[in-house]
Every structure is written in structure tokens, then in C-alpha cells.
C-alpha positions in Angstrom: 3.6 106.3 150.1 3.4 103.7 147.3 0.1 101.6 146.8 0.0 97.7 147.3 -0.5 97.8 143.8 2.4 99.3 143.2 4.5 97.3 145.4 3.4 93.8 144.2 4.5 95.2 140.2 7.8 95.8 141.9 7.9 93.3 143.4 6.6 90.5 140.2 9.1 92.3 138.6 12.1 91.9 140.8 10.7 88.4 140.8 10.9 87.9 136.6 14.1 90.0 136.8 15.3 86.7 139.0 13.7 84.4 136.8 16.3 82.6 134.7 16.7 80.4 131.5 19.7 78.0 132.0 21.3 76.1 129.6 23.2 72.6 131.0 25.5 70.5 128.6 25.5 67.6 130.5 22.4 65.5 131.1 21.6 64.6 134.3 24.6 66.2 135.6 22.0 67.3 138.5 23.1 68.8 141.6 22.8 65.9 144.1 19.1 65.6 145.7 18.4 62.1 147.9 15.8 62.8 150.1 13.3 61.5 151.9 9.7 61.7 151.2 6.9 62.3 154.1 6.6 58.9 154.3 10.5 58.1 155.1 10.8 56.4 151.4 14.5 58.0 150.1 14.2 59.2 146.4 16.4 60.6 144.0 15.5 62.5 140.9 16.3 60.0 138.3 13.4 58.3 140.1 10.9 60.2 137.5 13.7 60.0 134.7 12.1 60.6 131.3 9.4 62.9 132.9 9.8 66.9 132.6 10.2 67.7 136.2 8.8 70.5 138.3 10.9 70.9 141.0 9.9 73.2 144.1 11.0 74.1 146.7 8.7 75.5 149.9 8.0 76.4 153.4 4.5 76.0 155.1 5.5 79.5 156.6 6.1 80.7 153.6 2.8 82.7 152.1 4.1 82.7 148.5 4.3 79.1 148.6 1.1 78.6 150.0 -0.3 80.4 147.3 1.2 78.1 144.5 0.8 75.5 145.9 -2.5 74.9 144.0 -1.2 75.9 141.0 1.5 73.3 141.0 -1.3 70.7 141.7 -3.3 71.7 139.2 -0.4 71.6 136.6 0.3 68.1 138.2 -4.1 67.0 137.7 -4.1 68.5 133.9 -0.4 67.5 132.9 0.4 64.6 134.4 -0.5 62.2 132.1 1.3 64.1 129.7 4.9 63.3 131.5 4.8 66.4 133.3 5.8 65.3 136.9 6.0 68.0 139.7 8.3 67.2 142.8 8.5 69.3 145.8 10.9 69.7 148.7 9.7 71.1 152.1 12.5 72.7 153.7 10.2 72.5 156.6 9.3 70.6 159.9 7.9 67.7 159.1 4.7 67.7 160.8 4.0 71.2 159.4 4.8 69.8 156.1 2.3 66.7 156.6 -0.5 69.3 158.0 0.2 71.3 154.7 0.0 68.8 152.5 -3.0 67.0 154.1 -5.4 70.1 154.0 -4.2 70.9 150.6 -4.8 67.7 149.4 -1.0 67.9 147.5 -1.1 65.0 145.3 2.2 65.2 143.7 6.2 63.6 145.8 6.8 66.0 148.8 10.5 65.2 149.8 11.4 66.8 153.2 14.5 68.7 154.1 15.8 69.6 157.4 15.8 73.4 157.3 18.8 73.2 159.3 21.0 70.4 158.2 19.9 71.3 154.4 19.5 74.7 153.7 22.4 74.5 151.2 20.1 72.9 148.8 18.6 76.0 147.1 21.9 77.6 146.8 23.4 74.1 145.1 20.0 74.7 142.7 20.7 77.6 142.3 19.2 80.2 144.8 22.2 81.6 146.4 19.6 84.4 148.0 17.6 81.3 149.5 14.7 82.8 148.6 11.4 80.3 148.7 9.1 79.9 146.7 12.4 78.5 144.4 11.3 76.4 141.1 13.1 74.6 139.0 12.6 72.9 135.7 14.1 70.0 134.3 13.7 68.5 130.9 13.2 64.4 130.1 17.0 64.0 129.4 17.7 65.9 133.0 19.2 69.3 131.6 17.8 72.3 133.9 15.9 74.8 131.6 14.5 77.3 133.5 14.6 78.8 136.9 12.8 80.6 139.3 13.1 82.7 142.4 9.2 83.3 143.7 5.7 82.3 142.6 5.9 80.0 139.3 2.7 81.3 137.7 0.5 80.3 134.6 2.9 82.5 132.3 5.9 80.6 133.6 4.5 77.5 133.6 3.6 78.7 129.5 6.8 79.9 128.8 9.0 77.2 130.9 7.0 73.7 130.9 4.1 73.8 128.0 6.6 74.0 125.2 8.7 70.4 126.6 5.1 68.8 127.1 3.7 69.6 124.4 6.6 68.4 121.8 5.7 65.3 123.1 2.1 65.0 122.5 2.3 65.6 118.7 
């Protein structure tokens, strides 16, 4: 009987097997994403044009996404003054969402999704498996660089987001 050791390598690297650099021509030829935030405010991308985005996708039942969630704020608290912005949309009901995002203390725009009116989002990002966690990023001039089927961790954060902050700040 495999270890739990050996089924979370399998399963990081079914994860990083997912895990895919894209390459868009057109600039902010975006898949379409208006959406409410908890608040009821309707926002759109281009709202945070100029800023590398860190888009994510989540559930509150979803343990993964409970898990990087504090990474994403923590990315959002050291890189945010650095034009990192990270975005997320709870495909979620909404008071789970706000209970979530209260006790975490989630600084950063959570948009909200009706799970069943809008589960077609993560498969017009990309996600045709609807698998959550989902992450995408997206550079200043809105081309999607990177994506990302399950936890986005410090190395993809290093590999995917560093490199389009940092050729800003020198």
C-alpha cells in the first residue's frame, strides 16, 4: 500500500505535469470575466490593467485552496507595492465565501461566481478538468503566461510571477 508520502509526490507531480506556460499574441484578448465582488461592486480585469495579475480560482470546500490561500496573501502583503495584484474568484456560496475570507483575513478582490450559473469559467481559463485550486497569471499588457491546475506554491510563484515583478523594479 503506498505511503502518504508517496502519494502527495504523485500527486505534486500530476499537479506540475498540469502546470502550463502559455503564450497569448493578443494583449488583453482575455476570456471574458465581469463579476461581482463580495460586496456586489461588478469588476472586470482591466480594472487592475498595468498590474501583473494573480488570478485564482477557489472553493471554501476546497482544502487545497484553503491551504493557499495564505500564500496568495502573503504574495499580495510583500508584492503588492511592486504591481503584483492578486484577484480571486470564489466559485462558491457567498456567505461561505464571506466566512472564508473574514477569518482569513483575505486582503486582496474576491469576485464571486455562482457555482452553478458559472462553472464554465475555469474551462474558458483554461481548466477543462475543473479542477480548483486553478491559477492563472497575467502579465501588465494582459497576455496569460503561466497556468495552473492545483496549489500555486513559492516555486511557481518564482518561476511564474518574480521574473514580471522584478523587471520592473530595476
Amino acid at each position: 500500500m503506498p505511503t502518504k508520502k508517496i502519494l502527495f509526490t504523485l500527486a505534486l507531480l500530476a499537479a506540475l505535469a498540469l502546470a502550463k506556460p502559455t503564450h497569448a499574441t493578443n494583449a488583453w484578448d482575455l476570456p471574458p470575466l465581469l463579476l461581482p465582488d463580495i460586496q456586489g461592486n461588478q469588476h472586470s480585469l482591466y480594472d487592475w490593467h498595468g498590474r501583473v495579475i494573480l488570478l485564482n480560482f477557489w472553493a471554501s470546500w476546497c482544502g487545497p485552496c484553503l491551504v493557499e490561500i495564505p500564500h496568495l496573501i502573503e504574495y499580495q502583503r510583500q508584492y503588492g507595492k511592486n504591481q503584483l495584484q492578486v484577484v480571486s474568484v470564489g466559485l462558491d456560496d457567498l456567505d461561505k465565501l464571506k466566512n472564508v475570507i473574514r477569518s482569513l483575513k483575505i486582503p486582496y478582490p474576491v469576485l464571486y461566481a455562482n457555482p452553478d450559473k458559472q462553472l464554465g469559467l475555469l474551462t474558458q481559463w483554461g481548466d477543462s478538468l475543473r479542477v480548483l485550486p486553478y491559477t492563472v497569471v497575467i502579465n501588465r499588457d494582459g497576455t496569460i503566461v503561466f497556468q495552473r491546475v492545483g496549489i500555486f506554491d513559492d516555486e511557481a510563484f518564482e518561476l511564474a510571477v518574480l521574473p514580471l515583478i522584478e523587471s520592473t523594479t530595476h
